[in-house]
N, C-alpha and C positions, 0 to 999 in steps of 0.2 A: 457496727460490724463486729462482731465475733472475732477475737482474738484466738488464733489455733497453737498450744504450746509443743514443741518436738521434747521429746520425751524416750532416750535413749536406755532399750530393757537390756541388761547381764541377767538371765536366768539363774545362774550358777550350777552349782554341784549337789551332788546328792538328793536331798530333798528341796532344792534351790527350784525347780522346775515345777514342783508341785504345790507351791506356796505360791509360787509369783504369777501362774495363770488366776487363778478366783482372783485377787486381789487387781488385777489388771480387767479383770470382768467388770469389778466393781468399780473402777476411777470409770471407764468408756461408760458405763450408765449411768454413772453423774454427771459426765460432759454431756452427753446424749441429752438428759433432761435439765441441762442450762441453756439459755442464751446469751451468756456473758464470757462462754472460754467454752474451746474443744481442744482435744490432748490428740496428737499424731504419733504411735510409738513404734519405733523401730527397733529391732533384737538385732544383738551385737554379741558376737561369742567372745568370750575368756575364761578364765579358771585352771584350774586343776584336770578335767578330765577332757578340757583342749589342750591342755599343756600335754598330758599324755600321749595327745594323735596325733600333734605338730610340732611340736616342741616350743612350741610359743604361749606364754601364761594372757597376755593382754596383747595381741595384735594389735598391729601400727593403727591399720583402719579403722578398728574399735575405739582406739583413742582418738580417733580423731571426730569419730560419730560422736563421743562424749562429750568432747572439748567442744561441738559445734551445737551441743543442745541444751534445752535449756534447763534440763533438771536431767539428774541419772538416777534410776531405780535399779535397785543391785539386793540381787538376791543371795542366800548362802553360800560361799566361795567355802574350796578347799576339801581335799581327801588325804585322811592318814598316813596311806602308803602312798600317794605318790607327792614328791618335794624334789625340790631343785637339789642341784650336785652336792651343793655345803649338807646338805641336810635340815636345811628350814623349809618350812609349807610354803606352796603354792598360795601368794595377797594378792592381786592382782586389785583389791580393795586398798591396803596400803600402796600400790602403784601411785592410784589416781590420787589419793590425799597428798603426796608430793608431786605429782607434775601438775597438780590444780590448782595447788596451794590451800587442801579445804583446813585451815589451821582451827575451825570450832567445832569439836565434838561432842554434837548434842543430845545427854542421853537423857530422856522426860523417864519420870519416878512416880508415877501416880497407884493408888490402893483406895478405890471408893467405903462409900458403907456397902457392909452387906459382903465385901471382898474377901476372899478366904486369902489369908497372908500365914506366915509363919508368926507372928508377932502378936500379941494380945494386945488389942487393940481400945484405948479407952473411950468411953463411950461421947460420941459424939466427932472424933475426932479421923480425919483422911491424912491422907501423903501425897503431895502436889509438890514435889519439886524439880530441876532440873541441873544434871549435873555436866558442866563445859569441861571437856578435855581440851586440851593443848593436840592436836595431831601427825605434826608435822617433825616436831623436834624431839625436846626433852630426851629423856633414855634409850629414843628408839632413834639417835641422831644415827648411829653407827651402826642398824640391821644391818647384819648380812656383813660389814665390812669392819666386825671388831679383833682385836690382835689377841691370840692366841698362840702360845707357845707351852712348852713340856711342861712346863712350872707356876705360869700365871695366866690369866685372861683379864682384857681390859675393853672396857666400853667405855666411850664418853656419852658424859649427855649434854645437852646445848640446848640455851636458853637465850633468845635475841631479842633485843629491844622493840627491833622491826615487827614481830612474828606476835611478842607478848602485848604490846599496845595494842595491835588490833583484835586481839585477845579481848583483850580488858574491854575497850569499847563495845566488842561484840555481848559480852555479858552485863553492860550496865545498859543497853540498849534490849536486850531482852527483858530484865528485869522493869523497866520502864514499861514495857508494851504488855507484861504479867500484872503491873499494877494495874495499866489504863483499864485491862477489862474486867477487874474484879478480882480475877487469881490467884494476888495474893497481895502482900502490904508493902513491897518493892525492895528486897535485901539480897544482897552480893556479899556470898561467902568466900576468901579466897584461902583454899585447902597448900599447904606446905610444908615445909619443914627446915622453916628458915632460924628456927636454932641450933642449926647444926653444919648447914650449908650456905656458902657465901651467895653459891649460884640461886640460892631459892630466897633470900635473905635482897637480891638484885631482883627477882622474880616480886615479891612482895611489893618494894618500892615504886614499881609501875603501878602494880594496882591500888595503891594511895596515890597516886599523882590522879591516876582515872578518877575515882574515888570524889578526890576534890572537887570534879567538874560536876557531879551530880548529886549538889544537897537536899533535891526531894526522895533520892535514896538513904538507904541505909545501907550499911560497909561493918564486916567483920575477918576476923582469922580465925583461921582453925587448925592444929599442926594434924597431919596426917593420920597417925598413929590414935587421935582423941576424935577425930571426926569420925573415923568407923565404929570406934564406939555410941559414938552418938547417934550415929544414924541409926542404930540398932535401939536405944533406950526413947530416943526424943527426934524420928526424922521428921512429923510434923512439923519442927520447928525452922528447917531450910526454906529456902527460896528458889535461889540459885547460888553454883557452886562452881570454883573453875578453878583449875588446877592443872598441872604439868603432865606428860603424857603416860608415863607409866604409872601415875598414881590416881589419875582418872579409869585407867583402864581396869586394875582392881577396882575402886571403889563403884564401879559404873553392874561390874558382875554383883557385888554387894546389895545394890538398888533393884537389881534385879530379881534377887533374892528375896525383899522384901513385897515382891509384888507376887512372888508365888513360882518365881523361873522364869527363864530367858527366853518361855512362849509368850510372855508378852511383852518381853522389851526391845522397842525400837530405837533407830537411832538416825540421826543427821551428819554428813560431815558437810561442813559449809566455809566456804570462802567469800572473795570479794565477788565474784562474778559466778563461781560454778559451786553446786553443792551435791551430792550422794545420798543417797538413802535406801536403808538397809537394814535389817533384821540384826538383831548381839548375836544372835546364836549362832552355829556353825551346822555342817550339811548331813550332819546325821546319818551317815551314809546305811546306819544299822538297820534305819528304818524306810531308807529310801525304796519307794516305788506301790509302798504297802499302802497309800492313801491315809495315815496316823497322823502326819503333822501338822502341829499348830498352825496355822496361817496369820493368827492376831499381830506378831511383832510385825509380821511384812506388812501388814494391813495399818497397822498403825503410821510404821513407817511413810508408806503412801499418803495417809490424813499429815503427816508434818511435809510431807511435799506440796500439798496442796495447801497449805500455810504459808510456807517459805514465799512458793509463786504469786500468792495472793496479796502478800505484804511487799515484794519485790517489785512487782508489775502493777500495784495499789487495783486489786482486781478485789473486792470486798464480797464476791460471791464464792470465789475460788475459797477466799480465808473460811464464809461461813461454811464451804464444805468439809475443809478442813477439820475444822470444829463437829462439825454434824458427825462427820463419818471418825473421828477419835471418841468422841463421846457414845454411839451408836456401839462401839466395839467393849466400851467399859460398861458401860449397860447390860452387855449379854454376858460379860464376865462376874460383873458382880449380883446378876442375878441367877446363877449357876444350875440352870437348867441344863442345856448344853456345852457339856468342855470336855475338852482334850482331854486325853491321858494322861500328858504329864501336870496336869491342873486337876487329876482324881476322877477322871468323866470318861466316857465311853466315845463320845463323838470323833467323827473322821474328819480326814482335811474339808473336804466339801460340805457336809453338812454345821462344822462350825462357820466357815464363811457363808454357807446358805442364810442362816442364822439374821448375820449382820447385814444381811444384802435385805433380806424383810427386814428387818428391823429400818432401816433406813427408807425404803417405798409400800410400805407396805401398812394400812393404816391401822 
């Protein structure tokens, strides 16, 4: 019997709508030609230009169609001018990472041969890593509710034993399932700056406690400040990487960077039970409606959905789609026939995902 998974769509904003139809075309003709899993999707409004009509960013309902499904696809959230009273934008994506709890934020880093990157690249040599944020806490403990007076401003950030073990697990269990298939030789980086902070100095000693439980891995540090460098001279040499939330969040734009921009970076945010996925970038609202936008980070995105549910529900067709259809998108990238604008190319939203939809049935 054919397992049917519910699969709750956010459009979003701006160019959110024109990214997330192709890519939603392409998941229904990979259930379509499986007989191991079919995908049921349902569109749920939020955002910024609901927020506008209703005054509501993430209606009650929507969260509740999220919380009841079994993966959320979430496209570009957020427009410039319009933001809540304090004057922060419309998340309606950081909503759900604290009422879901998705505390691992998983941003994949890859640059094939053949990949046009900003970086001179030595010969023989790719970029396969991935980088875990913390989502939930760290510097972003106090959004929206930091103290601000005439003379000073104050944020805390917070770091829980609770939040950071499952953390740690969550990244030596990745690292485990990147060796089993090949990917890479099984190493847990964990990015800080625990000479100088007690709270990242406590952050640290978790992940040597984790650490300890996994001697077919390998375990390092890195302070913050030398890891960006590095990733810039030597990022072949990561794994995986996990680190606290506001220094994931830079360093994750940086990864980005190295693949050539945030058209092709995807991401994850994942919990014990519920996970998100969604494109780095934002709604471009400059370009919306013109049919210009990348679709590859949402597209990718979607291949790490169909990963997550595949390893979650031990559904080993789902995973190889996963694979297929991540691999099928880095294939038309680094063979640069077809791309985006902002990748140097002329091609439209429709015809790069046309691209990847032959590429994947098309012999």
């Amino acid at each position: 019997m054919t397992n049917t998974f519910q699969i709750a769509v956010f459009h979003g904003d701006g160019i959110g709508p024109e990214i997330m139809g192709p890519t939603v075309d392409i998941l229904r003709k990979m259930a379509d030609a499986s007989d191991s899993y079919d995908l049921s999707f349902q569109d749920v409004p939020a955002g910024a230009a609901h927020y506008a009509r209703t005054g509501e960013s993430l209606p009650t309902a929507s969260m509740d169609v999220a919380r009841s499904s079994d993966a959320i696809l979430l496209s570009a959230m957020g427009l410039p001018d319009v933001r809540y009273d304090d004057g922060t934008e419309i998340s309606p994506q950081i909503e759900l990472r604290k009422a879901l709890t998705l505390f691992a934020g998983v941003r994949p880093v890859t640059v094939r041969q053949g990949q046009s990157t900003p970086l001179k690249m030595p010969e023989g040599k790719e970029i396969d890593f991935v980088l875990i944020r913390e989502s939930t806490e760290g510097l972003f403990h106090t959004q929206g509710c930091g103290e601000v007076t005439k003379d000073e401003a104050r944020e805390t950030l917070l770091i829980t034993r609770d939040i950071s073990e499952k953390l740690f697990r969550f990244a030596f269990d990745l690292a485990k399932t990147r060796k089993s298939t090949g990917r890479s030789a099984g190493k847990v980086t964990c990015v800080d700056k625990a000479n100088v902070f007690r709270a990242f100095a406590f952050f640290r000693e978790m992940f040597d406690a984790e650490a300890a439980k996994h001697p077919e891995l390998a375990s390092d540090h890195a302070y913050v400040d030398a890891t960006a460098l590095w990733m810039v001279q030597k990022p072949w040499d990561f794994d995986v990487m996990v680190t606290e939330n506001m220094f994931g969040d830079i360093l994750s734009d940086l990864g980005a960077g190295l693949m050539g921009g945030l058209g092709l970076a995807p991401s994850a945010d994942i919990g014990l039970e519920h996970a998100v996925f969604q494109p780095c970038h934002g709604s471009a609202p400059d370009i919306a409606g013109q049919g210009l936008a990348n679709p590859h980070a949402m597209i990718l995105s979607a291949a790490m959905m169909l990963e997550w549910l595949g390893i979650k529900h031990d559904n080993g067709a789902m995973r190889q789609d996963g694979t297929r259809l991540r691999e099928a998108v880095e294939a038309v990238v680094a063979a640069g026939d077809v791309l985006t604008r902002d990748l140097g190319g002329s091609a439209g939203t429709s015809q790069a995902a046309a691209v990847v939809m032959d590429a994947l049935f098309v012999a």
